[in-house]
N, C-alpha and C positions, 0 to 999 in steps of 0.2 A: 776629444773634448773632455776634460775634467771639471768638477764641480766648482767654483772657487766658494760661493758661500749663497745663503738663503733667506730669505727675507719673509716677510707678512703677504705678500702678494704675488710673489716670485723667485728665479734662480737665477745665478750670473755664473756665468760657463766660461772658462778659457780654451780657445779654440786656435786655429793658424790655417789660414786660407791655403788652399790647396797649390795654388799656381806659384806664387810672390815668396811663400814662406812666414810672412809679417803673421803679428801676435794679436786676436782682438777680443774683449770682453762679449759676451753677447747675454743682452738679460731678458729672459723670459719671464714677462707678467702673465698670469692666469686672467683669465676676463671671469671665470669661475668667483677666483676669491672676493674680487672689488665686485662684483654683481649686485652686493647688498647696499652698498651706498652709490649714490649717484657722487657727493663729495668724492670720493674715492677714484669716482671714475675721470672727476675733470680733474684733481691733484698729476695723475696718469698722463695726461694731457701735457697739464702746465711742464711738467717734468720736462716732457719731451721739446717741448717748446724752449725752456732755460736749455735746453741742452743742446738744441742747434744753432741757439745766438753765441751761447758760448766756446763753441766750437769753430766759430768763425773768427774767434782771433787768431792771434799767434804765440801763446803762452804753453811752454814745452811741459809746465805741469797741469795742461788741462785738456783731458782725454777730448779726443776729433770725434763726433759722432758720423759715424762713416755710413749709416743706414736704420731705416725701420718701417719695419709693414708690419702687417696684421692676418692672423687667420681668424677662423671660426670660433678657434677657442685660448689664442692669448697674442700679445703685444709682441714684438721683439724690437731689439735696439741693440744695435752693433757699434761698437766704439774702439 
């Protein structure tokens, strides 16, 4: 996994599944950093929400959200 870039809340990783080969972004939010604003924390949300309707088209320039859960201490999202 290499770093690709960094944000206010979080890190977005390039990684490649183990089995398939296939390439996917994966962004780790901190629950750390948004913990101050509750705003913050439903923007987090909405995010993820725009990003699974959007993913259900079929537009080859708009990344597939392939997954996301949560641990104890940040978001993930795999695209």
């Amino acid at each position: 996994m290499c770093k690709l870039g960094e944000g206010s809340f979080g890190s977005v990783f390039l990684a490649k599944h183990k089995l398939s080969g296939v390439s996917v972004a994966i962004k780790v939010i901190s629950k750390e950093r948004i913990a101050k604003s509750f705003n913050c924390n439903n923007e987090v949300f909405q995010e993820l929400e725009i990003m699974r309707e959007v993913s259900q088209g079929d537009c080859p320039n708009i990344l597939k959200l392939v997954e996301t859960f949560e641990d104890e201490t940040d978001f993930t999202c795999v695209t």
